[in-house]
C-alpha positions, 0 to 999 in steps of 0.5 A, spaced: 442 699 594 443 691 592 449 688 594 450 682 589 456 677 590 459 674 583 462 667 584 466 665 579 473 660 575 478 665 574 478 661 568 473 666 566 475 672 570 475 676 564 469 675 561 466 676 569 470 683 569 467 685 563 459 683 567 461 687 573 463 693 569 456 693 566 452 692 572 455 698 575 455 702 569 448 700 568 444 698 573 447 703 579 442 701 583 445 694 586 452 693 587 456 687 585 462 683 589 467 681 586 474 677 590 479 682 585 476 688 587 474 687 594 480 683 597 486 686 598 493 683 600 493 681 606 487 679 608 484 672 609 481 670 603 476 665 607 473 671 612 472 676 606 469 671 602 464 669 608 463 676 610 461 678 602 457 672 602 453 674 608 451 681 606 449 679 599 442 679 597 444 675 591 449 669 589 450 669 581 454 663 580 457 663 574 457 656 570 462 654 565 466 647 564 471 649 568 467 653 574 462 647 576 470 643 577 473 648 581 473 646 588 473 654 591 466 655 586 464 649 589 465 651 596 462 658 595 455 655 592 455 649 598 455 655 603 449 658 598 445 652 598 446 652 606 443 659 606 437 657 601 435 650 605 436 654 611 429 658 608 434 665 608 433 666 602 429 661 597 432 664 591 438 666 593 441 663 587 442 666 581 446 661 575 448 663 569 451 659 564 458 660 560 459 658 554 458 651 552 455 646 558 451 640 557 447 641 564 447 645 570 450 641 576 444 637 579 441 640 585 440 646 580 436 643 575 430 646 578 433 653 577 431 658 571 438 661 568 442 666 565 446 664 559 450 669 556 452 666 550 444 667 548 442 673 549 445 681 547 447 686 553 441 689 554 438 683 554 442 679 560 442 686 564 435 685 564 435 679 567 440 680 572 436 686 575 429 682 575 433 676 579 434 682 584 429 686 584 423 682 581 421 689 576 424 687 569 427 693 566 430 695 559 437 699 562 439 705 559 446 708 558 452 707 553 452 700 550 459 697 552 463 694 546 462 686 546 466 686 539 472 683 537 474 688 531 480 686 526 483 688 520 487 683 514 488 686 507 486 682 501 489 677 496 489 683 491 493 687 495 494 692 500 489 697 496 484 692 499 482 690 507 477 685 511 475 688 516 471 681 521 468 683 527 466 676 532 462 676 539 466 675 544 461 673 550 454 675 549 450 676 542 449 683 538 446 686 534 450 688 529 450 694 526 458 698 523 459 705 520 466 704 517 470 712 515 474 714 511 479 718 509 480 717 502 474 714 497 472 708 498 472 704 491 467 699 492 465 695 499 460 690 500 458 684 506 459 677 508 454 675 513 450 669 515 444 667 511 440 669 517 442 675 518 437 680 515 439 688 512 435 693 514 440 700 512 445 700 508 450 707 506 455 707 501 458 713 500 465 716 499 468 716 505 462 712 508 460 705 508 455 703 513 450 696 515 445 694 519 442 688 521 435 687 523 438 680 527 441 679 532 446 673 529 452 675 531 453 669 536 459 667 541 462 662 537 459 662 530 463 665 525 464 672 523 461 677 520 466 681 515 466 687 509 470 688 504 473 695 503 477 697 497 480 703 495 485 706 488 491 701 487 497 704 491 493 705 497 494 703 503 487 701 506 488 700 513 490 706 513 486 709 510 480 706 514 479 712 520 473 709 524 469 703 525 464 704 530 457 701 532 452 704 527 444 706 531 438 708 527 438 714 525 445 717 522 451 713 523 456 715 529 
């Protein structure tokens, strides 16, 4: 088993927890360090570090506008960058970028990275197992929900509900099976120009979507349905399940 350390801001700490808890469901074959997990009270935080560093076959070190100023991020990647001039590890090295960032840090201009915010789930576990292994691979198991979900009800009254969904931190493929328990009276889609149906069923307990492209971007804005219901209804109410919907027969 691969021992991998996370470095990281605890500015970013809960989109980081979200990646460790992927990587072991995921890839069970390498096993992730992180601080929060590793570390308990009492203990010496700079041993600790050093001893997680020291067994680690890889440093992922997790890039944002606050990581590269951080003075702890910065001292975990010298030590790293050590072992690498050392001729330990040439590679050891893995960055990958959060969220918006101009560049990476000078002496990791040369490094091929991973970016987050570009890249669907499945896609992001690939490479991580690849930075490790050197064997890409396209992980199975269940798909960990990378969507925010929320609900408001429409100016004509709460008979009628937005339902807006937005990527938190990595692209989706976006596909959704709204259920109900009353009949649906209409219900139509809001999505970017880009995005391209592929499946669409509208019945009355039932709408469900999906796209072909994956535009459902950190930071672009979200998609949303509109469902509608017999005046006197309370629509959120009404709504049972919204769930990711896969080919084949929704979810």
């Amino acid at each position: 088993m691969s021992r991998i350390f996370l470095s990281y801001a605890s500015e970013d700490g809960p989109l980081v927890d979200s990646v460790y808890r992927s990587l072991i469901e995921r890839l069970p074959n390498h096993s992730p360090w992180i601080d929060k997990y590793e570390i308990v009270a009492g203990e010496s935080l700079i041993t600790k570090i050093a001893e997680g560093m020291d067994s680690a076959e890889k440093f992922f070190v997790f890039l944002s506008s606050k990581s590269i100023s951080k003075p702890w991020v910065q001292r975990e990647l010298r030590r790293a960058i050590i072992r690498e001039i050392e001729g330990i590890d040439p590679n050891f090295i893995i960055p990958v970028k959060v969220g918006e960032l101009d560049k990476l840090p000078p002496f990791l201009e040369d490094k091929k990275y991973i970016d987050l915010g570009q890249l669907r789930e499945e896609e992001w576990l690939a490479a991580f197992d690849s930075s490790i292994s050197g064997t890409p691979i396209l992980p199975a198991g269940p798909i960990r929900r990378n969507v925010e979900v929320w609900a408001e009800c429409g100016p004509e009254g709460q008979h009628v509900t937005n339902i807006f969904f937005k990527a938190v931190g990595w692209a989706e493929t976006f596909s959704v099976a709204v259920a109900t328990n009353k009949d649906i009276a209409g219900a139509t889609y809001f999505a970017t120009s880009s995005q391209t149906e592929i499946d669409e069923i509208f019945e009355p307990r039932l709408y469900a979507v999906r796209f072909e492209t994956p535009e459902l971007r950190p930071g672009k804005p979200p998609f949303w349905i509109r469902v509608e219901f017999a005046e006197g209804t309370d629509a959120r109410r009404a709504i049972d399940q919204v769930v990711p919907w896969r080919p084949g027969p929704p979810n």
